[in-house]
Every structure is written in C-alpha cells, then in structure tokens.
C-alpha positions in Angstrom: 43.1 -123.4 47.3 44.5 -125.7 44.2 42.8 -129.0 43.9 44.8 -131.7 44.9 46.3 -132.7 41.6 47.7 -129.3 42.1 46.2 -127.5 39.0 44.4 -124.2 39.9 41.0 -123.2 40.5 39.5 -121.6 37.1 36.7 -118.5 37.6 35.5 -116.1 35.5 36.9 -112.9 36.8 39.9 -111.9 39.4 40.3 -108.4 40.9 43.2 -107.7 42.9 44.3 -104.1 44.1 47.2 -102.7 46.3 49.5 -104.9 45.5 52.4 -102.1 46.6 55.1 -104.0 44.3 58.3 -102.1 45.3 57.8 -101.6 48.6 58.7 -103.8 52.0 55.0 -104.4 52.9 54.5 -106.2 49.8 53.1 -110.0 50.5 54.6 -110.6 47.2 54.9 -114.5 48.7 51.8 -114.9 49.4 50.7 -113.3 46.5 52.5 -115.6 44.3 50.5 -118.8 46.2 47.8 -117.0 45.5 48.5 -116.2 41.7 49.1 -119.6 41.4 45.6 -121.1 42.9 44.0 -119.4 40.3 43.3 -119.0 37.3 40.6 -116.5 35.6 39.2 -115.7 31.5 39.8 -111.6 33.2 41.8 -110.1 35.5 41.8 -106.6 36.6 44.1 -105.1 38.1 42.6 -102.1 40.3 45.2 -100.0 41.1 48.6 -99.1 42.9 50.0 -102.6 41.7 53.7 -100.7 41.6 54.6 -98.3 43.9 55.7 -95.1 42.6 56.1 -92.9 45.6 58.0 -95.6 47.2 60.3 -96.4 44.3 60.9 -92.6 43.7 62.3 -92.3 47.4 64.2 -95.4 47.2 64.6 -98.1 45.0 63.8 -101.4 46.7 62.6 -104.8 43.9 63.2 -108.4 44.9 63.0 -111.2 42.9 59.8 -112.1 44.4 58.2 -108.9 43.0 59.7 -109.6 39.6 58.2 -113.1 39.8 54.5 -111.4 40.4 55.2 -109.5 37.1 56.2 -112.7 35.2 53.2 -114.3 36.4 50.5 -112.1 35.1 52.6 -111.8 31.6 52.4 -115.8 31.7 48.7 -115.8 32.2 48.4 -113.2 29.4 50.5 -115.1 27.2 48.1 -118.3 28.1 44.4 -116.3 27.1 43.9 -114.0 30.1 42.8 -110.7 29.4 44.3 -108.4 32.0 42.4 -104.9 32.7 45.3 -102.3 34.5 43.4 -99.8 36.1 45.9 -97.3 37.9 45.6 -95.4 41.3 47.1 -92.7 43.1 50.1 -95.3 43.6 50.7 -95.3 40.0 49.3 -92.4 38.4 52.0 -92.2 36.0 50.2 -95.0 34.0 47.2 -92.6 33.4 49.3 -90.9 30.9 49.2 -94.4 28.8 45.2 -95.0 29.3 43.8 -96.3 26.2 47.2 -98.1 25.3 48.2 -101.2 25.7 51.9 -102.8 27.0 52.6 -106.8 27.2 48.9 -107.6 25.8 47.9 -105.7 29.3 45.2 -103.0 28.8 44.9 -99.7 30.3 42.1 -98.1 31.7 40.9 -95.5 33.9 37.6 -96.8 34.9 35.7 -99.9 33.8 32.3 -101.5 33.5 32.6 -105.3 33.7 29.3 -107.4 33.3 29.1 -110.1 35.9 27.8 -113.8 34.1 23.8 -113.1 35.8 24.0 -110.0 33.7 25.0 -107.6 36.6 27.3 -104.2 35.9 30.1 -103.3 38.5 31.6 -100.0 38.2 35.2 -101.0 38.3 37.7 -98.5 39.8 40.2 -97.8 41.9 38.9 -95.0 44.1 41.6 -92.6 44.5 39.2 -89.8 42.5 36.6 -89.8 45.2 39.0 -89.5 48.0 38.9 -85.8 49.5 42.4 -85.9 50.7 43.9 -87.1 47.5 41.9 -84.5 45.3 42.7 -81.4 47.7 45.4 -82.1 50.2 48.1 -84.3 48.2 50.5 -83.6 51.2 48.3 -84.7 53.7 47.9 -87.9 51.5 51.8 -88.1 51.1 52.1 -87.6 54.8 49.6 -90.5 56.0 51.6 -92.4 53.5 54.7 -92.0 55.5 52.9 -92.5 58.8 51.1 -95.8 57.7 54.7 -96.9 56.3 56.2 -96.3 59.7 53.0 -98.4 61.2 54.2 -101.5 58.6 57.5 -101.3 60.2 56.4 -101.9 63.7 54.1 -104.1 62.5 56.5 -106.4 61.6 58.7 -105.8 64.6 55.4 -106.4 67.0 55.0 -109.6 64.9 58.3 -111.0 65.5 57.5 -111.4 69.1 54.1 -112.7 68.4 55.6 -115.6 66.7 58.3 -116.0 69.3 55.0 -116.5 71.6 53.4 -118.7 69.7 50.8 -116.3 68.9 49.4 -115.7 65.4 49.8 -112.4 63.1 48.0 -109.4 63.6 47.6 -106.3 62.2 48.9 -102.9 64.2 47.8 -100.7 61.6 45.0 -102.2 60.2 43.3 -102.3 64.3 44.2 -98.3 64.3 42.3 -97.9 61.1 39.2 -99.9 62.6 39.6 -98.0 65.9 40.5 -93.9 65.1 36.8 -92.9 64.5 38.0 -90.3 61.5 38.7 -93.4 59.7 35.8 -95.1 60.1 34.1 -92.3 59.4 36.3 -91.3 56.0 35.5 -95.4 55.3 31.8 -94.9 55.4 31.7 -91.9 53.7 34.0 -93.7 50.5 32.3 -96.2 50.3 28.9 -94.3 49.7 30.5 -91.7 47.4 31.8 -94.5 45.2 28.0 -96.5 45.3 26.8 -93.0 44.5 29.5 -92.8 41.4 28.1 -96.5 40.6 24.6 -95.8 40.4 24.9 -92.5 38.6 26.7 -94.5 36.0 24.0 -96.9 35.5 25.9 -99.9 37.5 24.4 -102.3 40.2 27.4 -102.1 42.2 31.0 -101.1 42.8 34.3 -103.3 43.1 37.1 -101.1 44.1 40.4 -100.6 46.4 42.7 -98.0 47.7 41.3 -97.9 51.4 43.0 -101.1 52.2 39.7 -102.4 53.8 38.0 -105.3 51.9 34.6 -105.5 52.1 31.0 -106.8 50.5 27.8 -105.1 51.5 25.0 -103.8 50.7 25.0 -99.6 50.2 20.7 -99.0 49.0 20.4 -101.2 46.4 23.9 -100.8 45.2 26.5 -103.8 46.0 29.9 -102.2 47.2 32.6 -104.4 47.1 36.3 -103.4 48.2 39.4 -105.9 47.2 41.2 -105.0 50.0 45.4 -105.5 49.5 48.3 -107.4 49.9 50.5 -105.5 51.9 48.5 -106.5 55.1 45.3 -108.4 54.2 46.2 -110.3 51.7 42.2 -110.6 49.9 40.8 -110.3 46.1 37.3 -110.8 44.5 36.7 -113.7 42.5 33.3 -113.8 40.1 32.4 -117.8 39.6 31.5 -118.6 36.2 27.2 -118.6 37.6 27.9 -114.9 38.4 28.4 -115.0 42.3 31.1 -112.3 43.9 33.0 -112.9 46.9 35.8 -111.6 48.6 38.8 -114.5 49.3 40.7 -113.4 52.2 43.8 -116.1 51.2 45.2 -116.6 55.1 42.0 -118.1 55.9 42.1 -120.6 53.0 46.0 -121.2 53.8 44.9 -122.3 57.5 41.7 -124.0 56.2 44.0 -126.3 54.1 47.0 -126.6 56.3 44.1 -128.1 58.9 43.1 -130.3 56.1 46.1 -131.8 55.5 47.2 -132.3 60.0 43.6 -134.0 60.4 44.4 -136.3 57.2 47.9 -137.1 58.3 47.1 -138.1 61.7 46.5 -142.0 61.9 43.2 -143.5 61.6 42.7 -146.3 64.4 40.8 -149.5 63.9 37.1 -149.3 64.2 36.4 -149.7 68.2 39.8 -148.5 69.2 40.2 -145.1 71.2 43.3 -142.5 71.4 45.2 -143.1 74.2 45.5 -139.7 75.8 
C-alpha cells in the first residue's frame, strides 16, 4: 500500500496480466487502487489486458475501464516505459508487434533483466497451451463455461456478504479441485520453464492460467501474475532485484487492520478495557 502521505510506492518493474478490460469480471476498481499504489521505471503488460472475444459478442466498457486505460497513458506520459505483450485475449495486437501506439510498445515475447543481473522470459503463455494451439473451440467453449462460473460467483457472493462472510472464489476452488486442471497447471508451468531455459533465461514470469504463483521448477524460477478478474495479484521487482507476487486483497485488509487498531483509543498507562 501507499505511504501515508499518500504518494505511491516506486519499484523497478510491474507485471500485470488478465486484466479482461471489457468484460463484467473485470476488478477494474480494485485495479485502479492498485494502479495507484504504485509506481514502476517498466511495466509490462502480459497479455489479455482487453477483451476481444468478449467485446466481439457484446459490447460492455464502463468508465472504470476507461479510467485503467488513462492511467497507464498517464504513467507513460510521466517516464514509464510500458511493454504490451498480447495473449490469446487480444491476439489482434500481434498484427502490430514491433510498433508502437501512445508511447506503449508491442511485443510478442520479452527478456527483461532483473537489477541482480537475472533474465525472465517474459510472456504470456497462450503459445504453449495445447488447447489454444489445437482445439480453439474447446478454448472458446471453457471460455463460456468459466464466464458462466463468474456469474454465480458473484451471485454466491452476494449472500456471503449478507452473512457476514468474506469473498470466495467458486471458480477458482473448481480449478484447484478438477484434477485435469491441476494437471494441465503442472504441465504449463513446466513447458513454459522448459521454453525459459532453452532461451537462455533463469526464469519465467507469465499469465493466462489465472493462477499466480512463484516456485521453483529445476533451477528455473516460474513466476505466474495471476489476474484481476478474480485474484486480483501482480509481480513487482524491487529496485535490489527481489520478485514477488502482491496479491492486493491481502494488503487492502493488512492496512484496513492498521488503520481500526490505530483508531481505537489508547488508555492511560495502568488502565484496562472494560469488557
């Protein structure tokens, strides 16, 4: 989170993926918080940011979405270099690789060099996924299926909070729990270290599974941004070279605990709470 004179936190690098702008699911809220709690010298952006196959079907952009575009414009505007690196999401950006819109530049792949001399295959990971490569109507399919899972999500959550109960995640506990999944998981996430290695990197940072993670694969690094559709997690590289996956929720509730604990009254030394 933003110090408390309010100014953002500064790193070295941000990577953000599956933002789904244009769709429903889109924390595009949360998002914005996040956008604004920090700052980086890079951003890259890996993949399905905008949502073609949704937008194709129906047409569906809120303000809030338009205000996570004039966010990142702002920060190029102010020195960021921002790194677009499309997915399956947003293919039709692959026809424009090697150009540049806005001062945003666009890539199909990338090798960024951490600060302690590291190299991360950058990517989003649609290339190695079997089902995208070979069975695009499959792909389409579990598209619609994990869309109509969002949906009940958010009906399922509705009740939660009528409760009193925090959010959870329908689809994300089926992904977990279908043992395909996991499997299909596992076996992206070592295709992609494979990719990394044979490329001369130490390590991967990718999205497109919607599953952040940061492990060790060999001697290979695999990091996975996760989204923001149910997640809500990035990758931030400090400016001494250390990687870590934010899942922003967490700090949200770290900080709104912060603030209760320093709002409640503090009693004269030798005095006790009455209960």
């Amino acid at each position: 989170m933003a110090e408390d004179d309010d100014r953002p936190i500064r790193v070295r690098t941000l990577f953000l993926s599956d933002l789904h702008l244009g769709t429903r699911g889109c924390q595009a809220g949360m998002l914005l918080g996040f956008l604004r709690d920090y700052d980086a010298d890079t951003i890259y952006l890996v993949g399905d940011i905008v949502d073609g196959w949704q937008l194709k079907s129906g047409w569906y952009w809120p303000q809030a979405h338009n205000d996570v575009v004039q966010k990142l414009l702002r920060k190029v505007r102010k020195g960021t270099h921002v790194v677009y690196l499309p997915g399956n999401h947003d293919e039709f950006l692959r026809n424009y690789v090697g150009t540049t819109f806005g001062g945003i530049e666009i890539a199909d792949t990338a090798i960024h060099e951490s600060a302690d001399g590291r190299r991360y295959l950058v990517i989003h990971g649609d290339q190695f996924d079997m089902v995208m490569r070979h069975q695009r109507w499959l792909a389409h399919l579990g598209d619609g299926a994990y869309t109509l899972a969002l949906w009940l999500n958010t009906i399922l959550n509705r009740f939660r909070r009528r409760l009193g109960l925090s959010y959870w995640s329908l689809s994300a506990w089926a992904k977990l729990k279908v043992k395909n999944a996991v499997s299909f998981i596992g076996k992206f996430e070592e295709i992609l270290a494979e990719e990394a290695k044979r490329r001369g990197a130490q390590g991967v940072i990718c999205g497109h599974i919607h599953h952040a993670a940061d492990r060790s694969i060999g001697d290979l690094r695999y990091l996975n941004t996760g989204d923001w559709v149910e997640s809500c997690t990035g990758i931030i590289e400090h400016y001494d070279g250390r990687i870590e996956v934010i899942h922003y929720p967490s700090l949200l509730r770290a900080k709104e605990a912060e603030n209760q604990a320093q709002a409640q009254p503090q009693l004269p030394p030798g005095r006790r709470a009455v209960a």
